[in-house]
N, C-alpha and C positions, 0 to 999 in steps of 0.2 A: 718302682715300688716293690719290696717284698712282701710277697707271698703270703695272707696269711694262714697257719700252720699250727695245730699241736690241740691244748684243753684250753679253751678261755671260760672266765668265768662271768653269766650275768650277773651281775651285780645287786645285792639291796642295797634300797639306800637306807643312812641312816638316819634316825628320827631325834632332835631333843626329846625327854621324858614326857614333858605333855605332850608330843603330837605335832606342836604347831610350827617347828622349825624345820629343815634340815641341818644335821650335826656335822657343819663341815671339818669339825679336828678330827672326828671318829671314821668321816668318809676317808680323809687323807690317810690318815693309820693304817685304814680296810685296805687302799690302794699300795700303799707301801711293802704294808706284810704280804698283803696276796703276790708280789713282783719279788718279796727276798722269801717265799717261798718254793718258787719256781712257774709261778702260772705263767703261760706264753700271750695270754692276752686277757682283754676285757672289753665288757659289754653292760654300759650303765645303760638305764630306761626300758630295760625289757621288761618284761612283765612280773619277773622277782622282784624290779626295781619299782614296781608300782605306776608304772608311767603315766597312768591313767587316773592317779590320785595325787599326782602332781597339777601344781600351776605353772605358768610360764617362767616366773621368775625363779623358782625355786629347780625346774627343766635346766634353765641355762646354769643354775649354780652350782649344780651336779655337775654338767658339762666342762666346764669352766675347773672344777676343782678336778676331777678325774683326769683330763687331760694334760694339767700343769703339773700333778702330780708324778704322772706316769712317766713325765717329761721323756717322753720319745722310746722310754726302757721297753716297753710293751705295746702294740697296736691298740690304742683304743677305738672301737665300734658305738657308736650311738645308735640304742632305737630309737625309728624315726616314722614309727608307723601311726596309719594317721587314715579318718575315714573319709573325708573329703580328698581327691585325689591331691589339690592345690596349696592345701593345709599341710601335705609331706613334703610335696615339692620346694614349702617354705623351710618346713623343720629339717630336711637336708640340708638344704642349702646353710640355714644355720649352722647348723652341726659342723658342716665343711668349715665353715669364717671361722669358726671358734677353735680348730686346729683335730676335728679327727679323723681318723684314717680310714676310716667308710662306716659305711653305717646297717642298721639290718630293722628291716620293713617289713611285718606281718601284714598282708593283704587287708585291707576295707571288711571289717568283722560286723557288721547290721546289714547293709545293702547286698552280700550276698551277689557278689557278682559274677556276670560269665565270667570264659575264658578269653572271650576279644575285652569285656571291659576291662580282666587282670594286666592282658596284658598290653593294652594302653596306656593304664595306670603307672606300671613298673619303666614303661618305654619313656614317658613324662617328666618322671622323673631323675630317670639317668642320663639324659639328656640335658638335663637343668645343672647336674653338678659333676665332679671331675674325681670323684673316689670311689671306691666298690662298693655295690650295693651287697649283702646277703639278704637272701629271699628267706623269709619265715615262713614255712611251712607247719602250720601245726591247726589240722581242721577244728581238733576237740574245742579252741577258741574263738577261732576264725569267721566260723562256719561253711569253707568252701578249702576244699580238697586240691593243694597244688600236684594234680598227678604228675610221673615222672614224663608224658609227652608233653602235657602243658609248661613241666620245666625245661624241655629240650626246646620249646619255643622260646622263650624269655631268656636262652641262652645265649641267644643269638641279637638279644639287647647287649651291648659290648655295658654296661656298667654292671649288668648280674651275672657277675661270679662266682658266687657262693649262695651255695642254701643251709641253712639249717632244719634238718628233716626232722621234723617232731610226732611222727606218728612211731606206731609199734610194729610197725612192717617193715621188719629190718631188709627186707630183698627191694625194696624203693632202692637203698642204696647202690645196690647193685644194677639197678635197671635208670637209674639218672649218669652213672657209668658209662655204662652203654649208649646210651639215648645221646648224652653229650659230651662224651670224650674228655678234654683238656677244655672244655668253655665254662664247664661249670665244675668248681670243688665242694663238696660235699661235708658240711658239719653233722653230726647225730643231734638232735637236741634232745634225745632223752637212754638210746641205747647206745649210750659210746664203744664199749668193749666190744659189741657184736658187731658194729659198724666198723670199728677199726680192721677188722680181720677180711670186711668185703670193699677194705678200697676207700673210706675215710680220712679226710686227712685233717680231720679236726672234731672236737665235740664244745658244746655249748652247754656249760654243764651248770646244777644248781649247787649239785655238792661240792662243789670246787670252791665256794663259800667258805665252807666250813675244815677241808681238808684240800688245798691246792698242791700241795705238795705228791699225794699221793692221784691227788686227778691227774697233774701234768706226766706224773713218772708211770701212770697206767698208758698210757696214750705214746710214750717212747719206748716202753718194754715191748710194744707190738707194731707201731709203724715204723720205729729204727733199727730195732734188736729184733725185731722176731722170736720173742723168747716167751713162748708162751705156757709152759710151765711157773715161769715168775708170774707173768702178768695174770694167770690162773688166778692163782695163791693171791695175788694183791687184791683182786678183781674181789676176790670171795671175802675179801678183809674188810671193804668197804662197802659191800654190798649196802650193810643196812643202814648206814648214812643214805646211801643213793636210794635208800625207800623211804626214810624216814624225809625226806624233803622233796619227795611226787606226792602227788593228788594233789588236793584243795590245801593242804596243811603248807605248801612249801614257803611262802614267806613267813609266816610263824614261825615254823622249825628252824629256817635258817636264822631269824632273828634272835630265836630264844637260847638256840646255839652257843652264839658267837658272844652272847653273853656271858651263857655259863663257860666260853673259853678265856676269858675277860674281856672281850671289847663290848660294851652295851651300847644296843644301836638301836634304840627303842623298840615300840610295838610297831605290828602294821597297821596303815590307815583303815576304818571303818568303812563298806562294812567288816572285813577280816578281822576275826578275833583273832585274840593269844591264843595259845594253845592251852588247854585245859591242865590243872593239876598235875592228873597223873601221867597225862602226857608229859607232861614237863618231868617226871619222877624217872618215867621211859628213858628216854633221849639224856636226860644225864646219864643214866647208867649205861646207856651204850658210848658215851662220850668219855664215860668215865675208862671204860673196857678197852677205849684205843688212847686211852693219857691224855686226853686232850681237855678236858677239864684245868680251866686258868693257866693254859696253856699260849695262850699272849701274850706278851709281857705288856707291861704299867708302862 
């Protein structure tokens, strides 16, 4: 199996106009354009994806449409996190039948578990299926902190390979590194650029929604090229995409986005509002400032 490697992008999904659908011509579009613009992968059901305002059937039709799409061109990841340990166990194991190529698992976010519960949990699970896990790290949701020795534990589960490190302490990276050598590869889930520079070899990114092209080309100007004079410059170019789609606002921004680039992929599910007016006024004119405005084609 190779490696996986570069910016993948999690994915929203999208909505028909009321709400009450998934838009599978628009998810397919989303997956096509995000692959002829160079993203190296994908990641439906995270938490841009809303996974948590999905139902089951509407889970696997995401599933089901992403993965036939991507038809092999891209690693697809399923999230497959889930608070009963048994309930992930199952939603992997789905995930695998259905054709993806591993999946990534935010720890048990209510019960608040140790470290032997974590890592039972993760051990149960990869035990149960035969694809790469990545471990989600990101406490601010979670509620429990995968430190980097609890991840050099779980390293040593042979299905967790990869984490996606979601806090703002970018020297985690550097110390999951260290802690675990070659067992574990290291995603940024939210500081890609700073990550890349201590030893990353992938980011998990939300703006890569809306600009893939220049997420996957940040992520080779500094792990292939080493050029970080470019990667500067691009870095600073995109910046306010990659703030305007952090905090609470990121499924909004990226939906309201991808509209004003033409693909409309509905609102997010309740409770998430749209983004306000003048938010909306915002984010076009920074959209408008890098040409990307109806910048999809029909």
């Amino acid at each position: 199996m190779t490696a996986f490697r570069g910016t993948y992008t999690v994915l929203i999904t999208p909505l028909t106009a009321d709400g009450k659908h998934v838009d599978v011509p628009a998810l397919k579009k989303l997956v096509n354009w995000q692959i002829e613009e160079g993203i190296h992968g994908l990641i439906p059901l995270g938490s841009t994806g809303e996974f948590l305002s999905l139902d089951a059937e509407e889970r696997n039709l995401v599933i089901e449409t992403c993965v036939s799409t991507a038809a092999k061109r891209v690693p697809v990841l399923i999230g497959t996190g889930a608070e009963w340990t048994d309930e992930c166990v199952r939603l992997s194991r789905e995930a695998q039948t259905m054709g993806a190529d591993g999946v990534m698992i935010i720890p048990p976010f209510y019960s608040t578990p140790t470290d032997d519960e974590l890592f039972a949990h993760y051990r149960k699970v990869g035990e149960a299926i035969d694809i790469p896990i990545m471990v989600y790290n990101n406490p601010a949701t979670a509620n429990v902190d995968l430190k980097p020795e609890l991840v050099a534990r779980l390293s040593r589960i042979d299905a967790c390979q990869y984490i996606k490190e979601s806090t703002l302490e970018v020297t985690r990276v550097r110390d999951i590194i260290e802690l675990c050598g070659d067992r574990m590869t290291v995603f940024a889930g939210i500081l890609g650029y700073e990550s890349f520079w201590l030893g990353a070899q992938g980011w998990v990114a939300v703006c890569s929604n809306l600009i893939p092209k220049d997420s996957a080309r940040l992520f080779e100007l500094v792990a292939d090229e080493r050029d970080m004079e470019s990667a500067l410059a691009l870095y600073k170019k995109i910046l306010p995409i990659v703030r305007w789609v952090g905090g609470h606002r990121y499924v909004a921004a990226s939906k309201d986005g991808l509209a004003m680039m033409g693909l409309p992929v509905g609102q997010p599910r309740a409770p998430r509002l749209p983004l306000p007016p003048e938010d909306q006024a915002d984010l076009r004119a920074e959209l408008d400032r890098l040409g990307l405005l109806d910048s999809i084609a029909a």
